[in-house]
N, C-alpha and C positions, 0 to 999 in steps of 0.2 A: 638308929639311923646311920647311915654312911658322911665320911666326909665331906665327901661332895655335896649333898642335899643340903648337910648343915649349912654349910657355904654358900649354896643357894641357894638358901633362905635367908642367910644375911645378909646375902646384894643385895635379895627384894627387900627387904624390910630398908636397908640405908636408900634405896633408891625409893622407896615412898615418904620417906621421912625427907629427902630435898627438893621431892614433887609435890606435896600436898602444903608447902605453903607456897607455890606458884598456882595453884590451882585456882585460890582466890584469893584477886588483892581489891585493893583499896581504894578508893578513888574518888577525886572532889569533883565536880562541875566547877568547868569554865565559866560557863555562859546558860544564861536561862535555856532549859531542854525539853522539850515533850517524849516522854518515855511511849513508845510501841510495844501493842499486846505480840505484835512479830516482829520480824526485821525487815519492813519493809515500809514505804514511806504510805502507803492506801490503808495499813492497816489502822485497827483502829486506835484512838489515844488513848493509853493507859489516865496518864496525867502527866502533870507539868510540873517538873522541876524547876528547883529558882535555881539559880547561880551560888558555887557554895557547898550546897549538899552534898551529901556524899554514898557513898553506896561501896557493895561487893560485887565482882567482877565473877561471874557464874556461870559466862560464855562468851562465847566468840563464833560469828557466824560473815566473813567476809571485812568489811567498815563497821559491822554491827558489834556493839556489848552486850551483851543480857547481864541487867545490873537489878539487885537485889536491895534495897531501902527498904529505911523502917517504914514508907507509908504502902511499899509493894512492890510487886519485878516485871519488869519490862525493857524494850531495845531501847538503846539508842545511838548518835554513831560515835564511835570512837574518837575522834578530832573533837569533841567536844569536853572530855573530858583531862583531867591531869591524876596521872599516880600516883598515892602516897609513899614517902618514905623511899625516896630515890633523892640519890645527889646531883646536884646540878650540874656536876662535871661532865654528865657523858661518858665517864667510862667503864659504861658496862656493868656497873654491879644493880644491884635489886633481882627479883623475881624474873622471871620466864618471859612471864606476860609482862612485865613492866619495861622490860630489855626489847620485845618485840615493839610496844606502841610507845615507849617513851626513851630517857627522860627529856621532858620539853626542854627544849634552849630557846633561847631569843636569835633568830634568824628572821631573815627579810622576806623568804623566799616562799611563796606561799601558791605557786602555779599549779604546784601537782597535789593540792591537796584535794581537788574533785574526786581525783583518781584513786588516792592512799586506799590502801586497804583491798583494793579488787584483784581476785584472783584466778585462776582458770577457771575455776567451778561456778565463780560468779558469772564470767562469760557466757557459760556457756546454757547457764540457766537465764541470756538477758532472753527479751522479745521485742516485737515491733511494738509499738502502742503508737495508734492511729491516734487517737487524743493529744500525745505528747506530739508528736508532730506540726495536726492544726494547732496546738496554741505557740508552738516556737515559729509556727506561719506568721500568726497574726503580729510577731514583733516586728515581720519586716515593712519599709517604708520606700517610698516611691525614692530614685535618685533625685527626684526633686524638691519632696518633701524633706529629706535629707540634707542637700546643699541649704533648703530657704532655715532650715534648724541651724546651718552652722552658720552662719552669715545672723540669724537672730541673736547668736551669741558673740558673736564676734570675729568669728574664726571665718581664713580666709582661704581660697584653695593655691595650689603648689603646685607645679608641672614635678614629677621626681623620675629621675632616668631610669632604665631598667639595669639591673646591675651589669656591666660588659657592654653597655652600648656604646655605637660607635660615635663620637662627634662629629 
C-alpha cells in the first residue's frame, strides 16, 4: 500500500472513532412523553413515557428524536428531553448531538421554544390543514364576550397612546 492510502485510512478510522460516540447518546425525560411511531404529532402512539426514563438518541428528524428504550423506539420532541453526561457549564464539551440540543441551563426565556428545532426542510415540507385552522377559529371570542371576561375578573380597560402620538 502507498503512504497516502495508509494515511487515509487512519483519518478514516480516527474520524469514526470521534464520530460514533456522537452517534448515539443518552438521555433522561424531563417530563411525562408519548413516543411516535413517526415524527409527526397525527401519527400514531407508540407509548407513553413517564418522566425519568431514558433512552438512546438514533435520530434526528427536525424538533424530533427517534429514541430507542428498553420497552421500544419511537419520536419524540427534543425539548422534552435532557442529555446525559454533559456539564452544566455550557461550554461546549460532550457529544455532537449533545452540543446541538443541549446542555440545559436554567434560563427564563422560553418564547422560542415553539419554534426550536425547525429548519428549512421543515418548512418546506409544512402545509395548510383546514382542520388546524377551524379549531384556532373556534378560540376566538366576541369583543364583548371578552371585555364581560375581563371585568368577571376583575380587570379593567385602559386608554394606551400609540407610540409617537401627538398630545
Amino acid at each position: 500500500m502507498s503512504y497516502n492510502l495508509i494515511r487515509l485510512i487512519h483519518a478514516l478510522v480516527a474520524t469514526l472513532l470521534v464520530a460514533l460516540p456522537a452517534a448515539a447518546q443518552q438521555v433522561t425525560l424531563e417530563r411525562d412523553s408519548p413516543l411516535y411511531a413517526e415524527p409527526k404529532l397525527e401519527a400514531a402512539q407508540v407509548m407513553q413515557l413517564k418522566q425519568g426514563a431514558t433512552g438512546e438518541v438514533i435520530g434526528k428528524e427536525g424538533a424530533w428524536l427517534n429514541l430507542k428504550t428498553a420497552g421500544g423506539s419511537g419520536w419524540l420532541f427534543s425539548f422534552n428531553v435532557r442529555f446525559q453526561g454533559q456539564k452544566s457549564g455550557g461550554d461546549g464539551g460532550g457529544s455532537a448531538l449533545g452540543r446541538v440540543f443541549g446542555p440545559r441551563q436554567n434560563v427564563n426565556v422560553t418564547a422560542a421554544i415553539g419554534i426550536r428545532g425547525l429548519d428549512e426542510q421543515d418548512l418546506k415540507q409544512a402545509s395548510f390543514n383546514d382542520a388546524q385552522i377551524k379549531l384556532l377559529d373556534s378560540y376566538t371570542a366576541s369583543k364583548q364576550a371578552a371585555e364581560d371576561g375581563a371585568r368577571a375578573t376583575g380587570l379593567a380597560p385602559v386608554t394606551v397612546d400609540y407610540l409617537g402620538a401627538k398630545k
